[in-house]
C-alpha positions in Angstrom: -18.4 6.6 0.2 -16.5 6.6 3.9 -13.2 8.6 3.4 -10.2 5.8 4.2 -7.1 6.6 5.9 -4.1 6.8 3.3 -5.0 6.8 -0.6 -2.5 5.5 -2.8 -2.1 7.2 -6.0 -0.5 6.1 -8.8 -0.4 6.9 -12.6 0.5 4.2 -15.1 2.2 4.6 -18.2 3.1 1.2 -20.0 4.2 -0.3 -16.7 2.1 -3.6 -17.4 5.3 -5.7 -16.1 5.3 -4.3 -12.6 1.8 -3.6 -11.7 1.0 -6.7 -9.8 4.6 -6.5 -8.4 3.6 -3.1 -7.0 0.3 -3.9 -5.7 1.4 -6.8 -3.8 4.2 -5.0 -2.0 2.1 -1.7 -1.4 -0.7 -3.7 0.1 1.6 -6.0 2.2 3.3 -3.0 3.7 -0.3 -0.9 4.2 -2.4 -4.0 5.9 1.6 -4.6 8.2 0.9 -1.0 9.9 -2.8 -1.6 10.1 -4.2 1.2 7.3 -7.4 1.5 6.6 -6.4 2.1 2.6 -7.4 2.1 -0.9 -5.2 2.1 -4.4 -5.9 4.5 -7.1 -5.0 3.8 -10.6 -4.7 6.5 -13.5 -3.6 4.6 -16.5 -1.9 7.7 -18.7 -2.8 6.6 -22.1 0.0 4.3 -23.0 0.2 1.8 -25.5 0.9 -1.5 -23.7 -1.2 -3.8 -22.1 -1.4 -1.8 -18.3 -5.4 -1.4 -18.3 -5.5 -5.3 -19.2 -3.8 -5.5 -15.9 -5.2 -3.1 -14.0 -9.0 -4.6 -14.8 -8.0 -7.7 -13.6 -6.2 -6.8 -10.3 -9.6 -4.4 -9.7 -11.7 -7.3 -10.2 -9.2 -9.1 -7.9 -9.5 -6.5 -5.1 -12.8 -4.2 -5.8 -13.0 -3.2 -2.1 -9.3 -1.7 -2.7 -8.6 -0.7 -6.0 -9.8 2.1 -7.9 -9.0 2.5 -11.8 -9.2 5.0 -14.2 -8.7 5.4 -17.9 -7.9 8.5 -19.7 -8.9 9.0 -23.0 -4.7 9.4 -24.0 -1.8 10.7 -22.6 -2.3 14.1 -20.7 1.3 14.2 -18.1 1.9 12.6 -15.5 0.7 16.0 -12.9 -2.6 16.1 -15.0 -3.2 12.7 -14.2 -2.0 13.2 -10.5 -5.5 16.0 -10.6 -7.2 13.4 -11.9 -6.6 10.9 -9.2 -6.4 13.6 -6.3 -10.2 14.2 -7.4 -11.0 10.4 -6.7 -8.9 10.0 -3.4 -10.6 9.6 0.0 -7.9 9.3 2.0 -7.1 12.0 4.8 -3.8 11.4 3.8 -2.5 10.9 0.1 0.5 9.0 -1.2 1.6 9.3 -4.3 4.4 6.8 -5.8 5.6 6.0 -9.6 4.3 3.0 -11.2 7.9 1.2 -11.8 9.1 -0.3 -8.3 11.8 2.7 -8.4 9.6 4.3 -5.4 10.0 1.1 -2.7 6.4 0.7 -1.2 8.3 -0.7 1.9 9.3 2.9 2.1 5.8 4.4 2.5 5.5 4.5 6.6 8.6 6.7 6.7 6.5 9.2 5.3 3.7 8.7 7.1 5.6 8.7 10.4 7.2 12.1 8.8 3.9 13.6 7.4 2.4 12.6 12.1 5.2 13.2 14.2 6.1 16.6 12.6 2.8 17.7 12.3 3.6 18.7 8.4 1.4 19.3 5.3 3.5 17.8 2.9 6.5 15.1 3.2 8.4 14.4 0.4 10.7 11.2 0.0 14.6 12.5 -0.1 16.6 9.7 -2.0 19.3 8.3 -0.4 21.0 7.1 -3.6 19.2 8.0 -6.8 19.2 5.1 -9.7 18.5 7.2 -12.7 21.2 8.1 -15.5 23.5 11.3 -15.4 21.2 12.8 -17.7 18.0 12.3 -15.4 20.1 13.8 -12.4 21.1 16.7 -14.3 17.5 17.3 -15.2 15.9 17.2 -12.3 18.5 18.9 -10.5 17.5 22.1 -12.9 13.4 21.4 -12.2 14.9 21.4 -8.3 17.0 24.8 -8.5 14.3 26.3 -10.3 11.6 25.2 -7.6 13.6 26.6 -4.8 14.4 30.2 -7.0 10.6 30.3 -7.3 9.5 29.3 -4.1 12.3 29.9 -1.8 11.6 26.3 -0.2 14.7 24.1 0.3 13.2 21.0 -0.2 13.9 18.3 -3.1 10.7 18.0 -4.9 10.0 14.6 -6.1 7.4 12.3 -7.6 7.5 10.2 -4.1 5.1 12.1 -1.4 2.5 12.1 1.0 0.0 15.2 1.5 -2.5 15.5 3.7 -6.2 16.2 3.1 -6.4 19.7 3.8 -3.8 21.1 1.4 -4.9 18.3 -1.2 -8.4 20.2 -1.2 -6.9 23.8 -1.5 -5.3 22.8 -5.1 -7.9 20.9 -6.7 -9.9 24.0 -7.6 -7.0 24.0 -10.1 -8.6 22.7 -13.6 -6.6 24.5 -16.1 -3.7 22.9 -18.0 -0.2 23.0 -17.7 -0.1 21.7 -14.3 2.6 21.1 -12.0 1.6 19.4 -8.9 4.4 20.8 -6.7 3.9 24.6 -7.4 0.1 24.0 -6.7 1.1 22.7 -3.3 4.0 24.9 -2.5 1.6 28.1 -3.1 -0.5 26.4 0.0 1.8 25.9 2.4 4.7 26.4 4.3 5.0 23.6 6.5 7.0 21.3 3.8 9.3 18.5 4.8 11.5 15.5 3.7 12.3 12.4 4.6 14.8 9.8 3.5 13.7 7.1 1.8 15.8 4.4 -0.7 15.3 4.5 -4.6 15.7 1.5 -6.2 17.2 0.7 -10.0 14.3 0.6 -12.6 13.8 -2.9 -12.8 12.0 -3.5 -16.8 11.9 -1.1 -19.5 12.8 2.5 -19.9 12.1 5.9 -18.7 10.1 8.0 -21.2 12.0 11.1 -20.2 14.3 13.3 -22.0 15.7 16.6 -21.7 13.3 18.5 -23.8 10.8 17.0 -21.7 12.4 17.9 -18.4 13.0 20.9 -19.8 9.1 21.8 -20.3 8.7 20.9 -17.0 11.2 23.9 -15.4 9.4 26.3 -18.0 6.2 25.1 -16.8 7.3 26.1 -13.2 8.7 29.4 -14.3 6.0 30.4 -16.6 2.9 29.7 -14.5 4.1 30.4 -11.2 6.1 33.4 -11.4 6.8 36.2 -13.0 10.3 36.3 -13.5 11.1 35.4 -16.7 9.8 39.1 -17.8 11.6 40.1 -14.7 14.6 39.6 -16.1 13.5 40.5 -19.5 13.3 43.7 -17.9 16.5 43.5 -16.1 18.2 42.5 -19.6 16.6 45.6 -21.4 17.9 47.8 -18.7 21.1 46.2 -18.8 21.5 46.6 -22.4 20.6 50.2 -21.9 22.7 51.0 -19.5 25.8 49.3 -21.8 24.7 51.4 -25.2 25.3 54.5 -23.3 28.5 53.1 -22.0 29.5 52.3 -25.7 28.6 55.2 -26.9 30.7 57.2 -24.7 33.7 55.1 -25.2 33.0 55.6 -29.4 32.8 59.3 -28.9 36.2 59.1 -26.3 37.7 57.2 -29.4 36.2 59.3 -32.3 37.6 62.5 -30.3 41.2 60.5 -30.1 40.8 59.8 -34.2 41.5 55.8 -33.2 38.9 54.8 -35.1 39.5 53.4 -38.1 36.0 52.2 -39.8 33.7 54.8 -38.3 30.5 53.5 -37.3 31.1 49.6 -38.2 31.6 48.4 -34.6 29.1 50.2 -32.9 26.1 49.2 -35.3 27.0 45.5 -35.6 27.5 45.4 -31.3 24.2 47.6 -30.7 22.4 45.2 -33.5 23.4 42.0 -31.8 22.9 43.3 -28.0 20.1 44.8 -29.0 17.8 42.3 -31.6 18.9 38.9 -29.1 17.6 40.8 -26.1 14.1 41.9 -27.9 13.8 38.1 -29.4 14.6 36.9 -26.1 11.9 39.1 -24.6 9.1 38.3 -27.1 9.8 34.7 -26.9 9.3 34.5 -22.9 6.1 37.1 -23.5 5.0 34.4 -26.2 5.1 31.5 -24.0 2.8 33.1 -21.1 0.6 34.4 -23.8 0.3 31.3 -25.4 -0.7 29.8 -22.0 -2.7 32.1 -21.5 -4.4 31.1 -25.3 -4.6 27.4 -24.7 -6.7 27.9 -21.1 -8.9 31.1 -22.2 -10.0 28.0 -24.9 -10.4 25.6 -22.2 -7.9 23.0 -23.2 -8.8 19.8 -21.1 -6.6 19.0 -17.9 -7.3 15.2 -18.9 -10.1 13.4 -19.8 -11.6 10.3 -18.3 -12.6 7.4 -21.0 -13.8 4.5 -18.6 -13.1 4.5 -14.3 -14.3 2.4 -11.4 -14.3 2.9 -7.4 -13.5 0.6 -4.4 -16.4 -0.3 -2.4 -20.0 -1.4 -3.0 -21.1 1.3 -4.4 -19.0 1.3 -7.4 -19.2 -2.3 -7.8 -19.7 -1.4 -11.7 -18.1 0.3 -13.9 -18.8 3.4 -15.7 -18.1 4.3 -18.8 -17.8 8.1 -19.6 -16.4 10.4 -22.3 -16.7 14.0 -19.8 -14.0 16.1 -18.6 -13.2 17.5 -15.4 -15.3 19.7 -13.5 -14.5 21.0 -9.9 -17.3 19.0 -8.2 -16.4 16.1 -10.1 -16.1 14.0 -7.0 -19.5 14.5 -6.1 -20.5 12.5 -9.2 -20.6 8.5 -8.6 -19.1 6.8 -11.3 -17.4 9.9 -12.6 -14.6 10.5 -12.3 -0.8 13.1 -18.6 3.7 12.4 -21.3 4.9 11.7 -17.8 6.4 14.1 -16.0 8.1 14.2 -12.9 11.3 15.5 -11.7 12.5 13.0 -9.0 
């Protein structure tokens, strides 16, 4: 099929009650700036009625919409992958499925993504509508992006990428994904621009802090090494203090001041000592672990049923496969959300 202009991409996770709201606003705003376009759908394994919806808004516009089906819930970047590998646009939006990302708001990062000859525009929020929680969560996700990357930019679920750097990262197919590390490891030339964020209009966010909290290991974990870095820093640290202490034991032995010989060293070098090394074996668990699950080729996400905009996918496929790195050369073929935003 023709590659498009701009590819919407958006995953769905028991949003049923504002998809048709979001279609209709997305493709008012695309077909007002003249955009050759095309909406693609990953429904994320939820449990309401969303697919319902989304088959009959595809059979509504099949020259436009694009759905696909995962066989359950894989995250929210793992479904991203999964409709990155379907998009033909040169340049790819991508937007949350409940009206919180404005689709009125999409041309200011086009215009961003053109005039500043950038690879990658995210949408800065004017005035974020999420509770204190949220805020403090993403805000870590955030300070741990720039520590890792040294990039200044608020990362967010509302962004626009172009072609190029979309290709570099989907050679990607192992799990634990994070969207914005994949890109950030590409390029440089990395931008905002402001954009409004609107007040979830139906239901509730399926975040929580442990999730959110996944999400900043999942940074740390598979795109740098400092974690053991400072593992290491700790152990020298702690070594550094034992000889300290026991100097100051012998200074107070020599000065007969102590009164329980023994006691107050053992129990300070035990603590000190046995937190750092659990500390350290838990961080060299998690990257080993990692390591475990993607030697055994745990699935990125897998497709249950999809179809394609245009004549050529006029019907649908049903498949049970997972991804493979040419997948988009296959006709027919083609995760818990997660974002930070």
């Amino acid at each position: 099929m023709a590659n498009v202009e701009i590819s919407v991409v958006v995953p769905v996770y028991n949003s049923e009650g504002t998809l048709r709201a979001l279609v209709d606003r997305t493709t008012a705003t695309l077909e007002a700036i003249g955009a050759d376009y095309e909406l693609v759908f990953v429904e994320d394994g939820g449990s309401d009625g969303s697919w319902r919806v989304l088959q009959a808004i595809r059979a509504e516009r099949p020259d436009r919409v694009a759905i696909i089906r995962l066989m359950r819930n894989y995250g929210q970047h793992n479904a991203l992958m999964c409709g990155f590998r379907r998009a033909r646009g040169a340049v790819v939006v991508t937007m949350d499925d409940d009206l919180q990302n404005p689709p009125e708001e999409i041309p200011k990062l086009l215009t961003a993504i053109h005039e500043r000859d950038l690879d990658l525009v995210y949408g800065r929020y004017e005035s974020k509508r999420h509770s204190s929680w949220r805020n403090a969560g993403s805000k870590m996700v955030n300070i741990f992006y720039r520590a890792v990357f040294g990039n200044d930019v608020t990362v967010t679920s509302f962004r626009a990428v172009r072609r190029p750097l979309l290709d570099a990262i989907l050679e990607y197919d192992l799990n634990y994904t994070f969207i914005d590390g994949l890109l950030a490891w590409n390029t440089r030339r990395i931008g905002e621009a402001p954009v409004a964020h609107h007040a979830r209009s139906e239901g509730r966010s399926g975040y929580n802090v442990r999730k959110l909290t996944a999400l900043a290991l999942n940074l740390f974990t598979n795109f740098s090494l400092m974690p053991l870095q400072l593992v290491s820093a700790c152990g020298l640290g702690v070594s550094v203090l034992g000889f300290l202490l026991a100097f100051y034991y012998l200074a107070c032995a020599l000065a007969s001041e102590i009164v329980v010989p023994g006691y107050a060293s053992t129990i300070i070098a035990i603590l000190i000592i046995g937190g750092t090394q659990l500390l350290g074996m838990g961080i060299l668990g998690e990257y080993l672990g990692r390591l475990h699950l993607n030697v055994n080729r745990k699935p990125q996400y897998r497709v249950r049923e999809e179809s394609e905009p245009g004549p050529r996918a006029s019907r649908q496929t049903r498949v049970d496969a997972a991804h493979e790195p040419d997948a988009r050369a296959h006709a027919g073929t083609t995760g818990e959300r997660s974002h930070v935003d």
